[in-house]
N, C-alpha and C positions, 0 to 999 in steps of 0.2 A: 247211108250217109252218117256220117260222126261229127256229132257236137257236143263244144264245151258250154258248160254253164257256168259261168260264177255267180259267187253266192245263193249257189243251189239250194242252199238250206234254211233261207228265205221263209218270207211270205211266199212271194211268185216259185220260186226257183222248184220247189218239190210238186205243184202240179202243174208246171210247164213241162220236166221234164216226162212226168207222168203222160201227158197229154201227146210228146215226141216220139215216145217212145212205144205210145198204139200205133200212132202214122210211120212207126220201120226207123224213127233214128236211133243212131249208139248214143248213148250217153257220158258222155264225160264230166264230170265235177268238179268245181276246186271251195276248198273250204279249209277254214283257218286251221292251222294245226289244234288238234285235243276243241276239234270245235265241238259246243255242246247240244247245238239243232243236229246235228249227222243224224240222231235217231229219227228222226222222219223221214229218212231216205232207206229205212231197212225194208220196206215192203217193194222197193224199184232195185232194178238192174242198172246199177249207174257205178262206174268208172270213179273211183273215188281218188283225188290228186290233193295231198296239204300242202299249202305254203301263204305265206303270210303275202298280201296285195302290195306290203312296198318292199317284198323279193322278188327282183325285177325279174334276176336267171330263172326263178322258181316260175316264174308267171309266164314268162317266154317260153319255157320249157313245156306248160302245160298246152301253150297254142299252137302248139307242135301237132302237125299229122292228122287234123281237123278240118273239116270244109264247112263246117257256120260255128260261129261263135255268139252267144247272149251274154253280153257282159249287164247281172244284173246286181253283181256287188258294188253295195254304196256304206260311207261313213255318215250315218245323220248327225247332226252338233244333240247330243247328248253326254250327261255325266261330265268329265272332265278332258272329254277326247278334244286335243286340241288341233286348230287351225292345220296346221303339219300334218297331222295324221291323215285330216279329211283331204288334202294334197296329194299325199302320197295313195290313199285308195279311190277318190275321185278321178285324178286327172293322170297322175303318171303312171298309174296302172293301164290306163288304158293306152298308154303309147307304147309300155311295155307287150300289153297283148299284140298291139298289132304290128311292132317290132318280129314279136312272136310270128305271127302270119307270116309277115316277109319274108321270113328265115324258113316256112316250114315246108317238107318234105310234099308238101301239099298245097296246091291253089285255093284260099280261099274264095265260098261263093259266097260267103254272106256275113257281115259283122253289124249286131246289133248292139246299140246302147243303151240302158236305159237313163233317160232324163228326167225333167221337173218339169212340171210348169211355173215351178219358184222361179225359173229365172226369167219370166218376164216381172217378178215381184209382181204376186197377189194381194200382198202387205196394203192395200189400198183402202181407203174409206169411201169411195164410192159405187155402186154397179160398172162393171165392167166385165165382158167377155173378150175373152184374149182369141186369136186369129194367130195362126206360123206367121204370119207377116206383120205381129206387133212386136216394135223392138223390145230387145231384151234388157231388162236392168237390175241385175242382180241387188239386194238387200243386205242379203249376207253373204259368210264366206262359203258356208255349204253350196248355193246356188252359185255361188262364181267359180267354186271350184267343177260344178257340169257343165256351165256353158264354156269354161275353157277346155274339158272335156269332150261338146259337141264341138268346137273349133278345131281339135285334132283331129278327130275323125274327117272334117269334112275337106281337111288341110290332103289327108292320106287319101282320098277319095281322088282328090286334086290331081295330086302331083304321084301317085302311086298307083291310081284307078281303083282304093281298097273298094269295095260294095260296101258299105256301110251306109246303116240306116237308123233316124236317130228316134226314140218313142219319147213323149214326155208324158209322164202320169203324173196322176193327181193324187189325194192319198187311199189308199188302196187300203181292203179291211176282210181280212179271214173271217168265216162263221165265229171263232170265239169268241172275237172281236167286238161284232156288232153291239152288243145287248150294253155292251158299257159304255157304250156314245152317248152324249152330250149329258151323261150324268155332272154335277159340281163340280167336279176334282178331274174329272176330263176337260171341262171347258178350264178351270183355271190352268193347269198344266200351260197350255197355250199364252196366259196370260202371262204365267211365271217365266216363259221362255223370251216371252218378249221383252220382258222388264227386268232381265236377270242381266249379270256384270257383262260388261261390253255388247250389250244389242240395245240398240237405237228401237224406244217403242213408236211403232209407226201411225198410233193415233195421236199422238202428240203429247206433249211433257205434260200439257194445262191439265189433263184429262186420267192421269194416274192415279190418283189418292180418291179420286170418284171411283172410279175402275175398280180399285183394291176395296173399297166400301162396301159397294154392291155383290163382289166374290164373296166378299167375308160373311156377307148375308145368307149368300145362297148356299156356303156349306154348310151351313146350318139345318138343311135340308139332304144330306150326304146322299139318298138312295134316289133322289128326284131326275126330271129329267127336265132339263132348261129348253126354253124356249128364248133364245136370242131376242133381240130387236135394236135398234138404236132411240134416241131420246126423241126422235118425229113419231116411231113406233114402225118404222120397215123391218122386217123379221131380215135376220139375218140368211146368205145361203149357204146350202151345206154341200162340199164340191169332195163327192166320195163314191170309189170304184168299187165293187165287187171284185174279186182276185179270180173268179171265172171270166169274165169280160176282158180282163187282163192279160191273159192267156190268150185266152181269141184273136184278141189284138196282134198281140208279139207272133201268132203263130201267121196270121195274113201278112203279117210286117214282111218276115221270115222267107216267107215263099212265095212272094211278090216284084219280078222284076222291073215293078214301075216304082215299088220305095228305093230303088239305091242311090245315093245322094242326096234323099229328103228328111227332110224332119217332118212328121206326124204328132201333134195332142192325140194321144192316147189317155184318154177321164172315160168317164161311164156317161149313163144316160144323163140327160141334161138335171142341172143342181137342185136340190129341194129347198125349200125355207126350213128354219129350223123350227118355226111354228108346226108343220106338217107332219116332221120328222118326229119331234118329242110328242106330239098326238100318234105316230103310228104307232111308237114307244111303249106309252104308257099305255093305250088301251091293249099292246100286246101280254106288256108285264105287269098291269095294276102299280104301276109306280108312280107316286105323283106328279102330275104334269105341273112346271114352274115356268112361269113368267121372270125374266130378266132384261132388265132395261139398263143398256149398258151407255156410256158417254159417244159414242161411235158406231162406224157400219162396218160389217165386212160380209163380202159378198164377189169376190172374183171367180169368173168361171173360166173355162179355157173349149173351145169351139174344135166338135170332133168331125167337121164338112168336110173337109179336107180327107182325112182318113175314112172317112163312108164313101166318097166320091172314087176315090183311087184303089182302095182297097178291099171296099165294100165292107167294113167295120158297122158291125148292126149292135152296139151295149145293149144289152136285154136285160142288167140285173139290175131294176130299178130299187132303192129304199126299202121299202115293203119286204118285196122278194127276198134282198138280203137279211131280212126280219126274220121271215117265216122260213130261211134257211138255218138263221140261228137259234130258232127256238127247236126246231128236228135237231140239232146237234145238239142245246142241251137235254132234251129230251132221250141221250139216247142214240137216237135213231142214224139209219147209214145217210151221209150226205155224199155230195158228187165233187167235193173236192178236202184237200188235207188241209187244217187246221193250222195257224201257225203257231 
């Protein structure tokens, strides 16, 4: 069976494909022209196709003579990519792919997406667990450009019969990854994202110059590791997948013919506080554990019942585990999946 991946050169995309291609698939790829991850696809057998995601011919061309597709190329709002961009590789790519299908040489059996759970906007200040049956309401334009992304697909499903099936993940994190969470300058990143030109901060205007006080304190501590909370003192939660559980998921998604037509939260095991997490932290790495008390909460998780019940989705790579996967990888040693 032959499948395309986009943005195989990913986080997910080099040990998904890795993972297809024990279980007997061909592999196909697409990746930016002169793109500069390709080197961690030299140790697989994979089918290499360039073209940029708003070349529609390029992109149709590639969905050509396929029987499953994982579209898991996304534009996140970083640096100065603007609105447009994340349009054209969001949303019209993926009508382009399945344009592609329609045209190809070959019955598609399977088109996966991958989504967010941004677009039921997590952006919230209070505990909430998100359910597939809570409306979605995008925040920004990165999540509205996937949920009109999952509206196409489920449009093509409709009125075409495509199998598509939609995952929404939560933020996903390679071994190299881990050990730099919730350092200062990670949690601020987040804050800077929210308060930077044209995004609406979602804890509210009153609460920014407090916000910016307390950052400016805690980089002062640059190598520390925060500990969340809000001004009641609820630690905040941390809603983060291991990129093996990631794979699991998309691979049951995949070859499950009770997802076609569904949407599935695809996150990891249920969320941690960040009090827990900066304790698994620092006692891993001797880094200072920091207290931070911020003007607000956040704390949205997204509910995996759904996808265990249907598909038997079991996350097994709790916090910890993705700890002590990152300390063997700096250490050296062989780990069970590739780095991003």
């Amino acid at each position: 069976m032959k499948a395309l991946i986009t943005g195989i050169s990913g986080r997910v995309g080099p040990n998904l494909a890795r993972a297809m291609t024990e279980r007997g698939y061909e592999i196909r790829g697409l990746v930016m022209p002169d793109d500069p991850q390709a080197h961690k696809l030299a140790s697989l057998d994979v089918e290499l196709i360039e073209a940029d995601l708003a070349d529609a011919a390029g992109v149709r061309a590639a969905a050509d003579g396929v029987d499953v597709i994982v579209h898991l190329a996304a534009q996140i709002p970083q640096g100065g990519s603007p609105s447009e961009r994340m349009l054209d590789v969001n949303t019209r790519a993926v009508m382009s792919l399945l344009e592609g299908a329609l045209a190809s040489r070959r019955p598609l059996k399977r088109f996966v997406l991958a989504s967010t759970y941004q677009t039921y906007n997590p952006f919230v200040t209070r505990p909430v667990t998100f359910s597939e049956d809570t409306p979605q309401a995008p925040i920004d334009i990165y999540a509205l450009t996937k949920l009109l992304a999952e509206e196409i697909c489920l449009t093509y499903f409709r009125e075409y019969g495509m199998p598509a099936t939609i995952l929404r993940y939560s933020s996903i994190k390679a071994a190299n990854e881990v050990l730099g969470m919730l350092k200062p300058a990670w949690l601020n990143y987040f804050i800077d994202m929210t308060l930077s030109k044209n995004r609406i901060p979602f804890f509210g205007a009153e609460h920014v110059d407090e916000t910016r006080a307390v950052m400016r304190e805690a980089l002062n501590t640059p190598d520390a590791v925060c500990a969340a909370a809000d001004a009641q003192g609820r630690p905040w939660r941390l809603v983060v997948q291991d990129v093996r559980d990631t794979v699991a998921g998309t691979l049951l998604a995949l070859e499950s013919e009770a997802a076609v037509g569904e949407a599935f939260n695809m996150t990891g095991p249920p969320a941690i506080s960040y009090a827990r997490a900066a304790k698994i932290l620092a006692d891993a790495t001797g880094r200072p554990y920091l207290s931070v008390t911020l003007p607000f909460y956040r704390g949205a998780d997204a509910s995996t019942e759904k996808a265990r019940d249907m598909l038997g989705y079991k996350p097994q790579y709790t916090f910890d585990k993705m700890v002590q996967t990152a300390l063997a990888y700096e250490r050296g040693e062989p780990i069970d999946q590739i780095p991003n």
